[in-house]
C-alpha positions, 0 to 999 in steps of 0.5 A: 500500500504506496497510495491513499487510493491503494488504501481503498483498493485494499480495505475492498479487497479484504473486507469487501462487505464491511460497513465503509460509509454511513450518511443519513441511513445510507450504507455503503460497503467497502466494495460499493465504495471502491466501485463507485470511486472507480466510476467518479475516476473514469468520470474525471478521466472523460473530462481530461483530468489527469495526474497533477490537475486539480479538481476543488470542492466547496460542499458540506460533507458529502458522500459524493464528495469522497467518492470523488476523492478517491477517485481523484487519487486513484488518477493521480489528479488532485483534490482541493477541498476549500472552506464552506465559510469563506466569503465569495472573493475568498473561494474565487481566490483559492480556485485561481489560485491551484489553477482548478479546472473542475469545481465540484460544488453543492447547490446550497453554496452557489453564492459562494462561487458567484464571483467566479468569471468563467473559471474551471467546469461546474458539477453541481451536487444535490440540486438542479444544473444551471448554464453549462453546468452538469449534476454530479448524477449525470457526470457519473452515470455513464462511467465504467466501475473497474479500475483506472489504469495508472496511478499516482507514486507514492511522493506525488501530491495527493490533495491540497489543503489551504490554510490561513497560516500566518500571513493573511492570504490562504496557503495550499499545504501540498500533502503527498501519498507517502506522508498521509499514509505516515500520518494516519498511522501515528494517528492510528497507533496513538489512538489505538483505531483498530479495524473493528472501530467506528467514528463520527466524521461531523467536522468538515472534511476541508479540515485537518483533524477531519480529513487527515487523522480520521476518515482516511486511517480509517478507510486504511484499516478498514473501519466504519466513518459515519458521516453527517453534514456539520456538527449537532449535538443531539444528532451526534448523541442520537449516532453513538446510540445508534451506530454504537460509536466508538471513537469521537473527536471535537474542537474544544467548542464542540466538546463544551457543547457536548458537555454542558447538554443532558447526558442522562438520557444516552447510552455512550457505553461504546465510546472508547477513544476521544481526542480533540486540538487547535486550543487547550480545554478548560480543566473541568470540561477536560475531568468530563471528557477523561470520566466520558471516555475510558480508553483515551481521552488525547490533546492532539498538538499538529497542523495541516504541515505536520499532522499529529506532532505530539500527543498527551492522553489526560487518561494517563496523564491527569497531572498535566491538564494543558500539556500537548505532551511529548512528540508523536511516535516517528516524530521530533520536536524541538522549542528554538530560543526566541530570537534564533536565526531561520535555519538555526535548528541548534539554538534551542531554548532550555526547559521552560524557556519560551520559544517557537516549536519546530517538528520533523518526522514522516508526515511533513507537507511537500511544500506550499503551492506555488510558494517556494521562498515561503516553503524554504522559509517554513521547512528550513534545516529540515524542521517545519517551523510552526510559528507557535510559541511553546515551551518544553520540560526536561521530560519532553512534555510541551505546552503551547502558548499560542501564535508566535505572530498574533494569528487569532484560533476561534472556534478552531479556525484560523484568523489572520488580523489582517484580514479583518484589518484590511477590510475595516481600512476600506470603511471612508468612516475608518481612520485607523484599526487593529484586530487582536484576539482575546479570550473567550468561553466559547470560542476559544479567542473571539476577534476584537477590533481596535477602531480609531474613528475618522467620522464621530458618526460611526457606530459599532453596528454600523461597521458590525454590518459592514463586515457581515455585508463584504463578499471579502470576509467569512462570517467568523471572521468578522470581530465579536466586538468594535472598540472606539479608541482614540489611539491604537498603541503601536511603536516608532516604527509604526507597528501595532503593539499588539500584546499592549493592546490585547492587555488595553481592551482586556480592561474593558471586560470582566473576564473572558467574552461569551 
């Protein structure tokens, strides 16, 4: 097994009638699964899409899109799944950007690729073909279910993954078959998924933690994903009752949810592994999940670059509530001193000294698309360089403090400040801004703008409206709260001083925002 698309080829093979895919009580085998990607490959072959070609995604989770998924892979060509939230501009950039020459969308987002002038070929899912468009159903129908001949190797891109990252603009994490294979199984040994295992796959599949480190280790060992379109908690509930679920992952918003909600009335004695990343848990929500799940209960430190990086199982570890852990099997990690050289994997900081984190291992992207001076500069010395801050104890247990370079996590997304920033300057009211993140309950960081107005006219809701209203800025994105200031703090060289900023609009709370 070399490729994702042999990791289908094989679970059909040995387990052909095992339960592969579950979605709104449809059941697909294994064998039906791997038919059908076959089919989606030829489909995709009749429309000139060969290795390399990039085909993008914008739907909610789908089963036609992971049958064409592995379909694509299968071909060699290159699935680019892009993120539902984003506002129109947002999506067309990233279809211009890898050069898309299919989009396979669903109806129900046909706002979201209004802006697109001409562009790549439509598909369109669950809804009536427009223009010169075709419905997943007739694109699919005529094509043949035995397999593609060729194929891609094992060091060619499997699929590209944009990221917010750290510089404002998305960037395409190239992500080879070698290294997803690698991936999924550190995945799978520090979870301990086992063939007989079945999860819920309720987070978007344009997400690591969704796409990378569940559904394609389980398509390896031949487990059971049941899938659902988003995230709701009394229909994930209703599906470990009822799909007698065994494993569970949640961004920390979503395990909040789950345990604020009435358990009583459930029967979750199946769950066994839990695990969730992208920000710390509060201590008693973490106590309830570890009582929920008595196999495991895992803080999973990685990033679309790196995958899983390291690991700590509070299960076993109760005493280190807020720790990341020590590396991942098969991985290294190291905490560089704040101010090191690029490139200067050597300089490394001493036990409880803050620095950035740098990780190497089997599991490392190929690169960014089209960015080769950023790709050297994340990759340098051989390390990928994560632009977080972290510190680590003589024993190897890291925790991370957060973005090195300010990048707001809320809700588990990515949000660059300038963003937002560069949107809000666009307001003729706006005489000044800066986006920071601040602490919240929910969302982990809420994004709070700093305005130092042009107009006394100016209101919050009426920028408040202006955010929601831009085709350039996905809803989350937009700031929870507009604070008027009379000067942003920044230094001589004009710089926002951000960490002096953040402490600034904290006065004005008490506490944490909702």
């Amino acid at each position: 097994m070399t490729t994702l698309g042999d990791s289908l080829v094989r679970a059909a093979a040995r387990w052909p009638e095992k339960t592969a895919l579950v979605f709104e009580g449809r059941r697909w085998r294994f064998v039906e699964w791997n038919r059908q990607a076959n089919r989606a490959a030829h489909a995709f072959a009749a429309r000139g899409i060969a290795a390399g070609d990039r085909v993008a995604f914008l739907t909610w989770n789908l089963p036609e899109q992971v049958i064409a998924f592995f379909g694509l892979l299968k071909l060699g060509a290159v699935p680019v799944p892009i993120n539902y939230r984003l506002a129109a501009n947002e999506v067309r950039y990233i279809v211009e950007d890898c050069g898309a020459r299919i989009l396979v969308f669903e109806d129900k987002l046909r706002a979201a690729i209004q802006s697109l002038d001409g562009g790549p070929e439509r598909i369109v899912v669950e809804g009536a073909a427009e223009g010169g468009e075709n419905t997943w159903a007739d694109f699919i129908a005529p094509a043949a279910e035995h397999e593609p001949a060729g194929g891609p190797g094992p060091d060619d891109t499997a699929f590209i993954m944009y990221t917010s990252g750290t510089t404002g603009r998305p960037k395409g994490v190239m992500r080879s078959h070698r290294a997803e294979l690698a991936g999924g199984d550190i995945m799978a040994e520090v979870c301990g998924f086992t063939h007989d295992d079945r999860i819920i796959d309720n987070k978007p599949l344009f997400h690591i933690a969704q796409l990378q480190l569940q559904l394609l280790p389980f398509v390896a060992r031949g487990a059971t994903n049941v899938m659902t379109r988003g995230f709701d908690v009394p229909e994930t509930l209703a599906l470990v009752e009822s799909e007698r679920l065994t494993c569970l992952h949640g961004v920390p918003t979503q395990l909040v949810e789950m345990m604020q909600a009435d358990l009583s009335g459930h029967d979750l004695s199946s769950l066994q592994c839990g695990f969730f990343g992208g920000q710390n848990l509060a201590d008693d929500v973490t106590r309830k999940c570890v009582a929920l799940f008595p196999g495991r209960f895992l803080n999973v430190y990685g990033s679309t670059e790196a995958l899983t990086v390291t690991t700590c199982d509070y299960r076993r570890h109760p005493d280190r509530l807020g720790s990341v852990g020590p590396a991942a099997p098969g991985m290294e990690v190291r905490v560089l001193r704040a101010g090191a050289a690029p490139g200067a994997v050597e300089d490394l900081a001493g036990p409880g000294e803050v620095g950035e984190l740098i990780c190497r291992g089997p599991s490392l992207m190929s690169g960014y698309f089209g960015l080769p001076e950023r790709t050297a500069s994340a990759l340098a010395g051989g390390w990928y360089h994560t632009g977080d801050a972290a510190h680590a104890e003589a024993d190897g247990f890291v925790t991370v403090l957060g973005r090195m370079d300010h990048t707001i996590k809320t809700g588990g997304e990515n949000v660059h400040p300038s963003e937002v920033e560069n949107l809000l300057f666009t307001h003729p009211a706006v005489a000044d801004a800066a986006v920071v993140g601040l602490p919240s309950t929910r969302w982990g960081q809420a994004v709070v703008a700093a305005i130092r107005p042009g107009d006394p006219a100016l209101t919050p809701e009426a920028l408040d409206a202006f955010c929601r209203e831009s085709p350039d800025l996905a809803r989350y994105k937009r700031p929870r709260r507009y604070i008027f200031l009379d000067e942003i703090p920044s230094n001589s060289t004009g710089k926002v001083e951000r960490e002096r900023l953040k402490q600034l609009l904290a006065e004005r709370f008490d506490g944490p925002l909702p």
